[in-house]
N, C-alpha and C positions, 0 to 999 in steps of 0.2 A: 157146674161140672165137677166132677171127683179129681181131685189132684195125684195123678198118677195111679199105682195101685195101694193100698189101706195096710202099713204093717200092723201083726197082731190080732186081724179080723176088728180092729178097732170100731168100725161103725154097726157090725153087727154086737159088739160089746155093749153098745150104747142102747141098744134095743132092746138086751136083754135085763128081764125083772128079776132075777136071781144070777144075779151077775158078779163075778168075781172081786175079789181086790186087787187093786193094783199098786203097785208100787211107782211113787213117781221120782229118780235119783238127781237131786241138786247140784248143778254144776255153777259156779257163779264166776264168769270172768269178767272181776271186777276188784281194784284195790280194797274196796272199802267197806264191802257185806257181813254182816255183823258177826258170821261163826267164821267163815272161809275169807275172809277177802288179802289178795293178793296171792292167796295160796296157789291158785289156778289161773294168774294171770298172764299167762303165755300159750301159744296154741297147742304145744308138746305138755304141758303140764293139766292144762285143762285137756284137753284128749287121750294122755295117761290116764287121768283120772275118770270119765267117763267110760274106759275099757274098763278096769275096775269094779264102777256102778255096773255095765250090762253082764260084767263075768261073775257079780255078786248076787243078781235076780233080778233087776230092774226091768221094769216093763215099760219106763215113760221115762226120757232122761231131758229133767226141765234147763235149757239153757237160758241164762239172762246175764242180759253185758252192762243192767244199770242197777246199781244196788237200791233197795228199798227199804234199806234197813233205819230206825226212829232217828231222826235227826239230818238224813242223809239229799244230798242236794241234787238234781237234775243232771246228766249231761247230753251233750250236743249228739244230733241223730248221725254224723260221720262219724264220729267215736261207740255210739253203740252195736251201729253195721260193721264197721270194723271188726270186733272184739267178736263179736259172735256169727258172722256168718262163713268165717274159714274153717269155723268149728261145726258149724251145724253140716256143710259141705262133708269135712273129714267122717264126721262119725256117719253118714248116710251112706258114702262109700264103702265104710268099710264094715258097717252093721244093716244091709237093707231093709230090715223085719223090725228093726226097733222104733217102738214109737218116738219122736223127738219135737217135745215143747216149746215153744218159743216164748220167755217172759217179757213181757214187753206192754206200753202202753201208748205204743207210736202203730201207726198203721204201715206205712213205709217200712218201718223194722220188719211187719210181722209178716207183711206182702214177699219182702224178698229172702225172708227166710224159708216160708212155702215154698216160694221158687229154689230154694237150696236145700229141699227134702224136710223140712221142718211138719208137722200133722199136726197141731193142736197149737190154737191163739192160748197162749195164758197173760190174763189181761187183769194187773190189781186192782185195774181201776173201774171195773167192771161195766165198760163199753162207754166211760163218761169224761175219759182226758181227750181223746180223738175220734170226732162223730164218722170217719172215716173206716174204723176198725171193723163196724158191723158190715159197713160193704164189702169188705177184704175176707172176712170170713164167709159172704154169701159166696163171692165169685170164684172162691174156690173151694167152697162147699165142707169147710172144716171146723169140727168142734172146736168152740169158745168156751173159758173157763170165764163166769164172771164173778169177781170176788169184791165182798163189800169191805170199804174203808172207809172211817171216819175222817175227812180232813186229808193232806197227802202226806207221803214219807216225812217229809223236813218236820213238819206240824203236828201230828198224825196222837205224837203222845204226853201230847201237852194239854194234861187234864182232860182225856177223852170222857164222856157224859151221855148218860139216855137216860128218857124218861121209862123207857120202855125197850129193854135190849133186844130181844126176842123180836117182838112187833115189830121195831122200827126197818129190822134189819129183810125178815119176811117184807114189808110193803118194799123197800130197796130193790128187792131181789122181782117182785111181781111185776114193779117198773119196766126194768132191765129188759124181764124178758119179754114183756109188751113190742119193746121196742124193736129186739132181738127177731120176732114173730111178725111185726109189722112189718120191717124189711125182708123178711121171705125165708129166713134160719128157720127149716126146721127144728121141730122141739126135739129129735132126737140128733140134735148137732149143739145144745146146751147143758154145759155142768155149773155146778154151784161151788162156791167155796167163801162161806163165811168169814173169814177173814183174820183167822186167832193172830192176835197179836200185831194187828193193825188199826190202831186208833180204836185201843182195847182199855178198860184195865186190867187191874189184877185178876179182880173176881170176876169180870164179866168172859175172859178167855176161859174160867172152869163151868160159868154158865153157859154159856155156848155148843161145848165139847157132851154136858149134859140133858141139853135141850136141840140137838141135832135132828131127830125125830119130826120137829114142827119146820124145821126147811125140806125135808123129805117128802113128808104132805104135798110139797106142792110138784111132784112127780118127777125129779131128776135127778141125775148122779151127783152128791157131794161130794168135794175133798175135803181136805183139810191137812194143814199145814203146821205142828205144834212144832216140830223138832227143834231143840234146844234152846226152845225160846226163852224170853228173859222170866216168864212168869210159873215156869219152872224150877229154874234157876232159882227164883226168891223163894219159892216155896220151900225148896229143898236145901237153899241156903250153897249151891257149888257154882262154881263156874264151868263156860261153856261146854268145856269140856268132859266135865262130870256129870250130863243130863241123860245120859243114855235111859236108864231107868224110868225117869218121868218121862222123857218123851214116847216110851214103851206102852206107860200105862196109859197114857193120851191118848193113842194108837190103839189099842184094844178098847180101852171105852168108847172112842169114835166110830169104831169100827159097828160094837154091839150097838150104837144108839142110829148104825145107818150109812157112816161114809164109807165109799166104794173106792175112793184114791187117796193116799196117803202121802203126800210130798216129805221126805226124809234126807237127812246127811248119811246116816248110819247104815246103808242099805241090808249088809248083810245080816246083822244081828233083826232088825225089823224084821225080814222076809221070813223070819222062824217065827218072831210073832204075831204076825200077819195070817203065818199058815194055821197055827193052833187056834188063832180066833176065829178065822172062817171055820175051820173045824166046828167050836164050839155053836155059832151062832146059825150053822144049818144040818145040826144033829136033829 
């Protein structure tokens, strides 16, 4: 069944091959998340800040109540429903058309945020912490992000290693959505999201961003998620706060090699980049 009615025409989005980009705006109510944490840890401050994201361009505002930032630890599923479903409630009231993500890796999380107006499972763990997620997304009929990770948050970047980055991460992803298809998810209810910056290294988050193209092949919406990540940052030698830039050019090169959703801090300054690149790449 469809879960209420679809903000954004989101599932005819999903159908279409020449399909826009979208912006997806990070809200994280969480102490501990590697660029924002604590910043938004209250329900006025993180809903401040989501009006913000939707009055800046935002087309998908990804809420998550558990940080999964390198080194970061679990918590309890009262403490994640908590944090995030008076939010996902607020901003559905008061924005009906906005699409609203839920990040999460628990099914219970993602079930009752559906039930709280939430459209899109965003799952890091790509349908592999909780065998329970792909039934939550069947029964209410809502695109699943599945993103690959090496290892999980705590662990994730401690000497991440492939024999083969590309390959491994493609056969991951044809796994997934076997499984995703076996259970009865439509394929136009599946997006991809490679994983920058999740049981990465350095180089393999600018191999990846480059070789986007070969997850594309296998017929579904990519995101991708660079903003202000650490291996920007080294690159360019600033801290978090100084990435705007590289995470711009991430965003345009991912864009031209193929991805359709952008998860971002920065919304506004993005959404000019965003518009010049689709400009460029369907001239």
């Amino acid at each position: 069944m469809d879960h209420k009615s679809t903000p954004h025409n989101l599932h005819k989005w999903l159908k279409d091959q020449n399909r826009e980009t979208l912006i997806m705006g990070i809200v994280n109510i969480t102490p501990d998340s590697f660029s924002d944490g604590g910043k938004y840890n209250t329900l006025k401050s993180a809903f401040d800040h989501s009006l913000k994201l939707v009055e800046e361009g935002a087309d998908i505002i990804d809420v998550g109540g558990e940080s999964s930032r390198p080194g970061s630890s679990p918590i309890t599923l009262k403490e994640e429903l908590d944090r995030t479903l008076p939010l996902i409630t607020k901003i559905r009231t008061n924005f009906p058309d906005i699409i609203i993500s839920i990040d999460t890796t628990k099914s219970r999380v993602a079930e009752q945020a559906i039930l709280s107006g939430a459209n899109i499972i965003n799952d890091i763990s790509g349908l592999s912490n909780d065998k329970n997620m792909v039934e939550v997304a069947l029964k209410y009929n809502v695109p699943v992000v599945i993103m690959h990770m090496q290892g999980n948050p705590k662990t994730m970047q401690n000497n991440p290693s492939y024999s083969d980055l590309i390959g491994q991460i493609k056969l991951f992803f044809e796994d997934r959505i076997q499984l995703a298809i076996n259970t009865g998810i439509q394929k136009d209810r599946i997006i991809l999201d490679p994983g920058i910056g999740f049981g990465k290294s350095f180089e393999d988050n600018f191999k990846l961003i480059n070789h986007l193209d070969k997850f594309c092949k296998l017929g579904f919406p990519i995101l991708i998620g660079p903003s202000r990540k650490s291996f920007i940052g080294l690159a360019l030698n600033e801290g978090i706060k100084n990435r705007l830039e590289g995470t711009a050019a991430a965003v345009t090169s991912g864009i031209i090699r193929g991805a359709r959703i952008v998860r971002v801090h920065d919304v506004k300054q993005i959404k000019k980049v965003v518009k010049i690149t689709d400009l460029i790449r369907t001239a």
